[in-house]
N, C-alpha and C positions, 0 to 999 in steps of 0.2 A: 559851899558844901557840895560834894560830888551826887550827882544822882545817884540811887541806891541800882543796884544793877536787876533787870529785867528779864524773869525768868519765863521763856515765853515754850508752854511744852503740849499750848494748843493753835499755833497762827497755822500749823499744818494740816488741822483736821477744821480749819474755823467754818468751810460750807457745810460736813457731816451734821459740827456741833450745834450749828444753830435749827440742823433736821430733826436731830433726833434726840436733844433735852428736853426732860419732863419740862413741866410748866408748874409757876409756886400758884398755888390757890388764892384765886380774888381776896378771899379773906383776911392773908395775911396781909394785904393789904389798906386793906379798908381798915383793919387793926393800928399800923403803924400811921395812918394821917391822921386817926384821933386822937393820938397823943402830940403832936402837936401844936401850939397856941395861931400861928400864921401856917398858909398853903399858898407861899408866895416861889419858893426855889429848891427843889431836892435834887441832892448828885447822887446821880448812882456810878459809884466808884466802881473800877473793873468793871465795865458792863456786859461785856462781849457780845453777844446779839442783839441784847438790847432787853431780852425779853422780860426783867424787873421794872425798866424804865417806861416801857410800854403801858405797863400798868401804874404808876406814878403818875404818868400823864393824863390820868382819868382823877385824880386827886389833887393836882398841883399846877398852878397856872405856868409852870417853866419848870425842865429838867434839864440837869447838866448831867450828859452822860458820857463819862471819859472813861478810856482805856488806853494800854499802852502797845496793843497791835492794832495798827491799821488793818491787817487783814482781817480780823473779829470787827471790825467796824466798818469796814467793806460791807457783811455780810450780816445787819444791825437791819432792825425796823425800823421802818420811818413813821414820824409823828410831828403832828407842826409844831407841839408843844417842847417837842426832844430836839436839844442841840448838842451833838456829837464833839469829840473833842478829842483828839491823840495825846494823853498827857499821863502821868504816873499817879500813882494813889499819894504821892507823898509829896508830890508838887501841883498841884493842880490848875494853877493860875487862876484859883476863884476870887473873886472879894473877899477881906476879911469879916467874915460877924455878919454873912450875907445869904446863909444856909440853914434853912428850917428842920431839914432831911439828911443826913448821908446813909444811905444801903450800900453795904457790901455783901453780895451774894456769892456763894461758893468760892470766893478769893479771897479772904481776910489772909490764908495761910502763907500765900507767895509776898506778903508787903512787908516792907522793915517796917516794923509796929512802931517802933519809938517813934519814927519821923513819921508815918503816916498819924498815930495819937496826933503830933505836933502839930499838925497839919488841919487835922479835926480841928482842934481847939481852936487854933487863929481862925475857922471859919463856919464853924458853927452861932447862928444866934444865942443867945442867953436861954437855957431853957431847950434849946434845939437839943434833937435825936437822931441818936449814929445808934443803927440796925444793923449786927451783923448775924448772918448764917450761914448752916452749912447742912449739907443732907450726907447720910450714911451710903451704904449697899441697898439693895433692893430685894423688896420681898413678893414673891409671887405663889410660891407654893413650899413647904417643907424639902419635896425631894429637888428641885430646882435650886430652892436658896443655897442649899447643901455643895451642890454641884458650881454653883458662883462661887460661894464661900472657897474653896476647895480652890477655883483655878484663880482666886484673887491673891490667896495666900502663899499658896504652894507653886501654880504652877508662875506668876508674874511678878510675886511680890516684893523677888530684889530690885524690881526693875522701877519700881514705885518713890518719888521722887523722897526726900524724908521730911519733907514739912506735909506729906499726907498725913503722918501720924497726928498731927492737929485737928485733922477730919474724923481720922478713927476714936479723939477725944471729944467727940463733939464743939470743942472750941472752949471745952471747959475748963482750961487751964491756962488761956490765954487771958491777961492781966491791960484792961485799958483804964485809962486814969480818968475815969468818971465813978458816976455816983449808976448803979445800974437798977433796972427794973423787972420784976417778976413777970413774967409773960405766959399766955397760955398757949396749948401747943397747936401745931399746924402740921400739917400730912398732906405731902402732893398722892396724888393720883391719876390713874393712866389705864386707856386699855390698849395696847399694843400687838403688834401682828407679831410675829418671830422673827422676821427680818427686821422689823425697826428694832426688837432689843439687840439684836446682832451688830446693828449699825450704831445703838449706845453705847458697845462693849466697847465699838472701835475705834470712840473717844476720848478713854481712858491712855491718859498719859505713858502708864505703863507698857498698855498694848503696843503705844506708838515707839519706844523705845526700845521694846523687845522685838520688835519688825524692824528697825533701824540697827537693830546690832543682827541680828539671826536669817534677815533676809526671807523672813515668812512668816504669816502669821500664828501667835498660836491661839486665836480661837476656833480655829480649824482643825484643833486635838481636841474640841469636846464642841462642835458643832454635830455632830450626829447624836451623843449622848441627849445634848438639848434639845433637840429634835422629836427623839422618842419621849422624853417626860413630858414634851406641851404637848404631846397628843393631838385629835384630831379639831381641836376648838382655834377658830377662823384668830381670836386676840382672846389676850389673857388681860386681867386687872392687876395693875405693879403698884406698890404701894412705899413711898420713901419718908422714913419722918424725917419732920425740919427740927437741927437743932440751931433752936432763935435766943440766941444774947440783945440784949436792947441797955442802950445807957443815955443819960438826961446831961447837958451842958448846963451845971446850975452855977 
């Protein structure tokens, strides 16, 4: 079978990205290794910096944590418990039946589902748990959100790859062949300077496509508007909900 092909529309921004992405909350963590039965090996699939796996490693005696760019693994945390790994969501090179764990964070949308499912299944434990999420836009203030909303839509949004719209459904329409679990909800949060959201803007896929076609950026068409709505306070509070899918290998 041919490898599904690899859509990679962050190995250009991978030192920004691993500066300036929120962090998921310990909690959802400590959530997903109660469910479940052994804390012997979890992959975290698409890891990119690492920073799911980082925290896996405070729950699980081994993590396999594989991506398919080396430059997002270049630029990955290190942990003695975390073994890095250049490899696809849909091949993994894991043992079969040898996975207590799989997390997929913010990437479920780029995988050929079927063959990654496939994939799952041959290596999941009995009873083992494939975690998947995705987080929305960000919220900081009504006239701000506004003004996101606005340049996500209007001014970048052809530029936006179209499995985003799987994000914009929170992943609720995405179909994986397990038996799935009700989960409660989880909310990153953040307080951030004006430059560091500036520098999240500008690892948005879109952004990076519409600088690669237009030869300038365009958050620099509403970098002064954003400027005068944060006002004069040093960081603001950004607030992103997780939308968390959880399924059981019964």
């Amino acid at each position: 079978m041919a490898e599904p092909e690899f859509k990679d529309h962050f190995s250009g921004v991978s030192n920004n990205y691993s500066q300036s992405r929120p962090h998921y909350p310990t909690e959802l963590f400590d959530y997903l290794s109660s469910l479940t039965q052994s804390h012997e090996l979890a992959w975290d699939c698409a890891t990119g910096n690492g920073q799911a796996a980082m925290e896996l490693a405070g729950h699980y005696s081994k993590v396999y944590a594989s991506d398919a760019s080396q430059n997002q693994l270049d630029q990955a945390c290190q942990h003695p418990n975390i073994q890095y790994a250049l490899a696809s969501a849909e091949n993994s090179g894991l043992k079969s039946q040898s996975i207590d764990l799989i997390t997929v964070a913010q990437a479920l949308h780029w995988f050929d589902l079927q063959a990654f499912a496939t994939e799952c299944k041959r290596v999941l434990k009995t009873n083992g748990v494939l975690a998947v999420w995705c987080y929305k836009r960000l919220s900081i203030s009504p006239e701000i959100d506004k003004l996101i909303t606005e340049f996500y839509f209007d001014e970048i949004g052809q530029y936006w790859p179209e499995e985003r719209q799987m994000v914009e459904n929170g992943y609720a329409k995405i179909e994986l062949p397990f038996p799935e679990i009700k989960t409660p909800e989880f909310m990153m949060h953040a307080n951030w300077t004006l430059q560091h959201l500036i520098q999240y803007l500008n690892t948005w896929s879109a952004v990076s496509k519409y600088k690669k076609q237009h030869k300038r950026n365009p958050i620099d068409q509403i970098e002064a508007q954003l400027t005068e709505l944060w006002g004069n306070s040093d960081t603001r509070e950004i607030s992103w909900r997780i939308m968390l899918r959880v399924f059981k290998n019964s």
